[in-house]
ZALUM-317445 format. One record per residue (C-alpha): x, y, z; residue in one letter; chain. Coordinates in steps of 0.25 Angstrom, whole numbers, plus 5000, padded with zeros to 4 digits. Layout:
{x:X | y:Y | z:Z | r:A | c:A} .
...
END
This chain:
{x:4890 | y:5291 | z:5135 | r:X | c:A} .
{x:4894 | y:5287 | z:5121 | r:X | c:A} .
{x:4900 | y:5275 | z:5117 | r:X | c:A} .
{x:4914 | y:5282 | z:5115 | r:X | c:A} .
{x:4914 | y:5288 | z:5129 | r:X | c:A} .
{x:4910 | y:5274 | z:5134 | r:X | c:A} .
{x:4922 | y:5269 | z:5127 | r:X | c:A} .
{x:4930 | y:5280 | z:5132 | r:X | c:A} .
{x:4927 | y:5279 | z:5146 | r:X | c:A} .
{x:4930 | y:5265 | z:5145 | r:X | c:A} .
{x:4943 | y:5268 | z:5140 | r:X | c:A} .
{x:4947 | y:5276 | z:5152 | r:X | c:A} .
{x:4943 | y:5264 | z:5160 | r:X | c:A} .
{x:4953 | y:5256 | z:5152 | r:X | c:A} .
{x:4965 | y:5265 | z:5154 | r:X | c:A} .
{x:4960 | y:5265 | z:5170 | r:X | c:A} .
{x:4963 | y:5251 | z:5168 | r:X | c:A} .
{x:4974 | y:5251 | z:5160 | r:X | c:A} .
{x:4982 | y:5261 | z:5169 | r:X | c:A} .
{x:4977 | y:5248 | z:5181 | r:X | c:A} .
{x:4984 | y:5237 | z:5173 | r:X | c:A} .
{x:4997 | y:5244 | z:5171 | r:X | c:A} .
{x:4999 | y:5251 | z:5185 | r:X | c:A} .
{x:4997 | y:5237 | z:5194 | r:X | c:A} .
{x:5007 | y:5232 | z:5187 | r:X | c:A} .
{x:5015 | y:5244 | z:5186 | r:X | c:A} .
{x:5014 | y:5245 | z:5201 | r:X | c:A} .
{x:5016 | y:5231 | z:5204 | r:X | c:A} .
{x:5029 | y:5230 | z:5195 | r:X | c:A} .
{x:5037 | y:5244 | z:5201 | r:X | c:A} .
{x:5040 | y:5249 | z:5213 | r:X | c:A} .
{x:5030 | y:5259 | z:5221 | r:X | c:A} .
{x:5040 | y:5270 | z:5219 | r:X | c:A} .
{x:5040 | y:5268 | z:5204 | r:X | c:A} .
{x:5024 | y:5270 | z:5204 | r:X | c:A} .
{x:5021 | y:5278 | z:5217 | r:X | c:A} .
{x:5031 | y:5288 | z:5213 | r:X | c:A} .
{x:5032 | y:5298 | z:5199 | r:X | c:A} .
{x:5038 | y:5290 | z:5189 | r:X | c:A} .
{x:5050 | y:5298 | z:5184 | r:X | c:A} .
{x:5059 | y:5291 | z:5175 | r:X | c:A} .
{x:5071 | y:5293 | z:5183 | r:X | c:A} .
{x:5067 | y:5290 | z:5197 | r:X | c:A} .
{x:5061 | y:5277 | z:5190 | r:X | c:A} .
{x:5072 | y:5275 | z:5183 | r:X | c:A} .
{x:5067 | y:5273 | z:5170 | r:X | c:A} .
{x:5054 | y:5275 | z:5164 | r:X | c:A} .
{x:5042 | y:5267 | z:5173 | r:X | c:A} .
{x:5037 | y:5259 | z:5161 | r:X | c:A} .
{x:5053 | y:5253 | z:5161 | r:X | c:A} .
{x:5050 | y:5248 | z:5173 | r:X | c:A} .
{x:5035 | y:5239 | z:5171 | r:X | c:A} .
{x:5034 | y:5225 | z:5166 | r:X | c:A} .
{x:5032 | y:5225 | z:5151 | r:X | c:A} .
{x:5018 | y:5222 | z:5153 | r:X | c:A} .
{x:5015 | y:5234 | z:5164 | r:X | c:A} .
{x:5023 | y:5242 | z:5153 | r:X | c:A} .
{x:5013 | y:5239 | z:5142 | r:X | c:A} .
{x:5001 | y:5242 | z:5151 | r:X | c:A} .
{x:5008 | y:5253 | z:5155 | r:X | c:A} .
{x:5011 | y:5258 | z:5138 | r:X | c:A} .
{x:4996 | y:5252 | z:5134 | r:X | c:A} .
{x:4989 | y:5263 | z:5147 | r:X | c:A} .
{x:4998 | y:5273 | z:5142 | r:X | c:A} .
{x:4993 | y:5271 | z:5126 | r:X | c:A} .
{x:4978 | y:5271 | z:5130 | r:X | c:A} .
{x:4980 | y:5283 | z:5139 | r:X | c:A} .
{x:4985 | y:5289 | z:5125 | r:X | c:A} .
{x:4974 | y:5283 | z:5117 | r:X | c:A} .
{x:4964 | y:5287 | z:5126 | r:X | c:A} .
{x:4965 | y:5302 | z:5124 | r:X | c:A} .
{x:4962 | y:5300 | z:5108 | r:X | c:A} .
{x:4952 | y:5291 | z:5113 | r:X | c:A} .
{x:4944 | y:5302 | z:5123 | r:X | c:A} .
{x:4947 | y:5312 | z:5112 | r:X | c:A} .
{x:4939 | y:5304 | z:5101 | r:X | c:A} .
{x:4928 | y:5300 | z:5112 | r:X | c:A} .
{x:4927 | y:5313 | z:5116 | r:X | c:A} .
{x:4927 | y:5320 | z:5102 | r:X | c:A} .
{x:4916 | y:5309 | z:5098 | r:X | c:A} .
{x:4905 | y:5311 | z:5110 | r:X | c:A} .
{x:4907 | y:5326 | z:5111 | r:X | c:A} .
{x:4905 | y:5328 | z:5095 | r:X | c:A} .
{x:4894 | y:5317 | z:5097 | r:X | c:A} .
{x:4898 | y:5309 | z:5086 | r:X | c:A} .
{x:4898 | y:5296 | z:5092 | r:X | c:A} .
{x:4893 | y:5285 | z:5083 | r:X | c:A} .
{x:4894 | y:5269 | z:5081 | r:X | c:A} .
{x:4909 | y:5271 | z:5076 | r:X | c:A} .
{x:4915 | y:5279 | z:5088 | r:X | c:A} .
{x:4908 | y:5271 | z:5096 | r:X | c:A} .
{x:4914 | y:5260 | z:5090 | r:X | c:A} .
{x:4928 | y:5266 | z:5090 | r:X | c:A} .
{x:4928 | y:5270 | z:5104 | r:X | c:A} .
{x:4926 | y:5256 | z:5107 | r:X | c:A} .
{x:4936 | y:5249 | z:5098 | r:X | c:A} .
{x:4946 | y:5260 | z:5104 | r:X | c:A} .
{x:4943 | y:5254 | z:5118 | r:X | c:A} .
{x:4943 | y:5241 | z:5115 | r:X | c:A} .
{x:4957 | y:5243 | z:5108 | r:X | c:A} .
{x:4962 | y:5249 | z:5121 | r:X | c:A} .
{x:4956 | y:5237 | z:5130 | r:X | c:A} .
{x:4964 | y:5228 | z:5119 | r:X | c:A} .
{x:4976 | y:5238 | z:5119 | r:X | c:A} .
{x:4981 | y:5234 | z:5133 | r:X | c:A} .
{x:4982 | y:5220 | z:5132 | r:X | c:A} .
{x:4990 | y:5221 | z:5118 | r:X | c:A} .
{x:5000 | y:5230 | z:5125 | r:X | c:A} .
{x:5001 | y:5223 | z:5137 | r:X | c:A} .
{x:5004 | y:5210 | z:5130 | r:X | c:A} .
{x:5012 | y:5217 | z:5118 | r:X | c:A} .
{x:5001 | y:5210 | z:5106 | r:X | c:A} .
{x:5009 | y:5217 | z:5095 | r:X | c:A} .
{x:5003 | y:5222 | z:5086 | r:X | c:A} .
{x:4989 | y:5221 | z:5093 | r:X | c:A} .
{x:4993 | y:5232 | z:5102 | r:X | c:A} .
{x:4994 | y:5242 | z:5091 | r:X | c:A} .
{x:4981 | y:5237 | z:5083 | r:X | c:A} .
{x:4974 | y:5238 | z:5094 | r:X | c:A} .
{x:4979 | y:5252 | z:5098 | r:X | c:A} .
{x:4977 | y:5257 | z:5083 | r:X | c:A} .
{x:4963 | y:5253 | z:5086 | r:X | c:A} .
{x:4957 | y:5261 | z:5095 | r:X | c:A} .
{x:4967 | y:5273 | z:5089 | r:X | c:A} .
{x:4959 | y:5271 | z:5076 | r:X | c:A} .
{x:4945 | y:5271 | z:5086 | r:X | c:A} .
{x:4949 | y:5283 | z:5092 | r:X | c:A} .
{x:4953 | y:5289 | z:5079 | r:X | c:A} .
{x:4939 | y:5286 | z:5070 | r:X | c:A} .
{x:4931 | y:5290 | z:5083 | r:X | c:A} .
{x:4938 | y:5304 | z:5079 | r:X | c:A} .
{x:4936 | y:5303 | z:5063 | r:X | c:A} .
{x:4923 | y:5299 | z:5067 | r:X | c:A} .
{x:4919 | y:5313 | z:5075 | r:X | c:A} .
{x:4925 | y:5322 | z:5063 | r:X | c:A} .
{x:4915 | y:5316 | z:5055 | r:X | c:A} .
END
């Protein structure tokens, strides 16, 4: 497997993790009919992000931005093995965008301002050189 898809996999295994940290608390702070049941705004009343701690809501915002950024990233990950230009600058760039995401979710949950968007600019600039880097 190449260092990209390693990176990759590990990714997914983040937003496994990520969806984990925001939905026990989710759960523990509304009812079981908000969750058990579809989450229309207006049987909730509102919009099911309203209704979470400021906390469970920046898990919830920070799962939703990697769910976002992890389709450029599969795309670049992808592009790179299957036109087999993996080298020691995607490899490197997977990586950094991984460890940006891991960092990512502490900076929202905790609101670092303006770490959260540094780091987010991070790994989008590692998913976009891994994509300069295959039209070379």
């Amino acid at each position: 497997m190449t260092p990209e898809l390693t990176a990759l996999t590990f990714a997914a295994l983040l937003q496994v993790f990520q969806i984990a940290l925001m939905a026990v608390p989710a759960n523990l702070e509304l009812k079981p009919g908000q969750t058990l049941w579809p989450r229309d705004r207006d049987r909730l009343g509102g919009d099911l992000q309203d209704r979470l701690s400021r906390r469970t809501a920046r898990l919830w915002r920070a799962m939703i931005n990697h769910f976002e950024g992890l389709i450029l990233f599969t795309i670049a990950c992808v592009v790179v093995t299957l036109a087999q230009k993996s080298s020691p600058l995607t490899a490197a760039c997977a990586w950094l965008y991984l460890g940006a995401r891991v960092l990512y979710v502490p900076a929202y949950a905790f609101g670092w301002t303006p770490w959260r968007s540094l780091i987010w600019a991070a790994g989008y600039l590692a998913t976009a050189a891994m994509l300069a880097a295959c039209l070379t």
